[in-house]
Residue, then its C-alpha position, 0 to 999 in steps of 0.5 A: x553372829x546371826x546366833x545371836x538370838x539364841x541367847x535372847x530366848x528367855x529360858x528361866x526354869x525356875x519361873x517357867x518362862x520361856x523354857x519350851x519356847x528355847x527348847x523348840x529353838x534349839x530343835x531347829x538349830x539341831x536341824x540346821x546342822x544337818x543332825x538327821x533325828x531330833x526330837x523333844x521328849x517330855x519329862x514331869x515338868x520341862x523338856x529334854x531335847x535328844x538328837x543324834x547322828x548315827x553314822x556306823x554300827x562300827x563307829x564309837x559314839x559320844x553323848x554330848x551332855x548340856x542344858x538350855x536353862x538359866x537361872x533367874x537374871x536378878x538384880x537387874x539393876x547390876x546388869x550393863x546391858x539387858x540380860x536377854x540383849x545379847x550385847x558384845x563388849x570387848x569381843x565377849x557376848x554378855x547375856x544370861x546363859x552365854x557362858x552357862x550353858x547356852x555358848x557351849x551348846x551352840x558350839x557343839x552344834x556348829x561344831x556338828x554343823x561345820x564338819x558335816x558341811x567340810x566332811x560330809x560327815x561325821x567321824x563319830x556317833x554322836x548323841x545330843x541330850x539338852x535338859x531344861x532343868x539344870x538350873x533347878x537340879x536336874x529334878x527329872x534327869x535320872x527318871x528320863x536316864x532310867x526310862x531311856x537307857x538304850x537310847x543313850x548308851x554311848x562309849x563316853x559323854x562330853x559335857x563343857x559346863x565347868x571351870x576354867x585355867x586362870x590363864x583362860x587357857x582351855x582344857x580337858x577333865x577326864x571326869x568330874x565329881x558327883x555329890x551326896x545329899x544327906x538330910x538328917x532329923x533329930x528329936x527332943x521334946x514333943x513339944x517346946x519347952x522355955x529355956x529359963x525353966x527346962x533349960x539342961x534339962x530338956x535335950x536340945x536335938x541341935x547339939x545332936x545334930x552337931x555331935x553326929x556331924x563332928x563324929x563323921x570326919x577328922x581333923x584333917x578331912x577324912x571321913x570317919x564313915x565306915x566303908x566310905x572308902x571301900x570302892x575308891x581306887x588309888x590314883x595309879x602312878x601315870x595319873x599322879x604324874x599327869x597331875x604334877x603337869x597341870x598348872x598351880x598358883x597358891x596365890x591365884x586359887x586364894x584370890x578365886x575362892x576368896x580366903x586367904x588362909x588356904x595352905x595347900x600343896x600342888x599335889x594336896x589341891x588336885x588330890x581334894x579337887x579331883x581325886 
């Protein structure tokens, strides 16, 4: 429990409190498990802390993905114990961070620690980028991947900051979903005109905005888009029967989403949810 301390560091970076401080502790726990190159590399605004432990040219290499910030901790008044007091009830730890994305680092690093003590050391190349920016979009993240191609290539990257199996079960996601962010603008009048007067006859840009968004999808989700799905493989055969292993409650997914209207098959949910 001595790691403990690690979730006390106030690491907010939408306020910038505190962030470079848990940066330069995260540095030294990198040291403590025997990682033999650590560094801090600055971006625009907060730090990204690399590491990495090169064990053979022959060897894969595996870059472990995770952010040491978090989001602001209000309401304070909904808190059972401090949020910056690491408190354990129930055999959980309870403080911001812990289970997004401060108790997953901490265990890839005593991971990376505790098989260097018992093995001497690791199987693999591994690489380590921790940001402090997640929390507020990764805003620096695709300047520092561009800037530092070389230094993170690597033959797959392992990140554990997503859901979790109703059961609490573990598991492993062979990829995750990306997002696109679209901002439209539309035009009417160069200037505002009175609704009693204009009205119908002044363009209302909303409706157009409206009209453009119904003409980008069907009824049924699919995206009208031209090319939208030129590059998208098909699942392959193994890949639906692997799918049809994975567990599935209509029951509980309503429960966690909150709408009890949702009618979905095992093989629709995990085609929308992962294909």
């Amino acid at each position: 429990m001595i790691y403990l301390h690690c979730f006390v560091k106030k690491s907010i970076s939408a306020q910038n409190d505190g962030v470079r401080d848990c940066a330069a502790l995260i540095v030294g726990k990198l040291k403590e498990a025997g990682i033999t190159h650590v560094e801090i590399i600055e971006t625009e605004d907060h730090p990204v802390v690399y590491a990495e432990q090169h064990v053979s040219d022959n060897a894969p290499t595996m870059l472990i993905y995770g952010h040491y910030d978090v989001q602001p901790p209000d309401p304070l008044d909904e808190w059972k114990s401090p949020p910056f007091e690491p408190t354990i009830r129930d055999g959980k730890i309870y403080a911001r961070g812990v289970g997004d994305n401060k108790g997953q680092m901490l265990a890839q690093i005593l991971a990376a620690q505790t098989y260097i003590a018992t093995a001497g050391e690791l199987p693999l190349n591994v690489k380590f980028v921790f940001e402090g920016e997640e929390e507020i979009g990764s805003k620096n993240l695709p300047t520092f991947v561009e800037t530092h191609k070389e230094k993170l290539a690597a033959d797959f990257v392992y990140t554990s900051d997503g859901p979790m199996l109703s059961s609490g079960n573990p598991y492993v996601l062979l990829g995750t979903r990306g997002m696109l962010y679209v901002e439209l603008k539309a035009k009417g009048s160069d200037f505002d005109n009175h609704s009693g007067n204009k009205g119908n006859i002044a363009q209302n840009p909303a409706w157009k905005i409206i009209e453009l968004l119904q003409s980008m999808r069907d009824d049924e989700g699919n995206i009208l888009i031209e090319g939208f799905y030129d590059d998208v493989e098909a699942p392959t055969d193994l890949e639906r029967q692997l799918l049809e292993q994975l567990p599935f409650n209509i029951e509980e997914l309503r429960e966690q989403v909150g709408d009890q209207r949702i009618d979905l098959s095992k093989a629709e949910y995990y085609k929308k949810i992962m294909l």
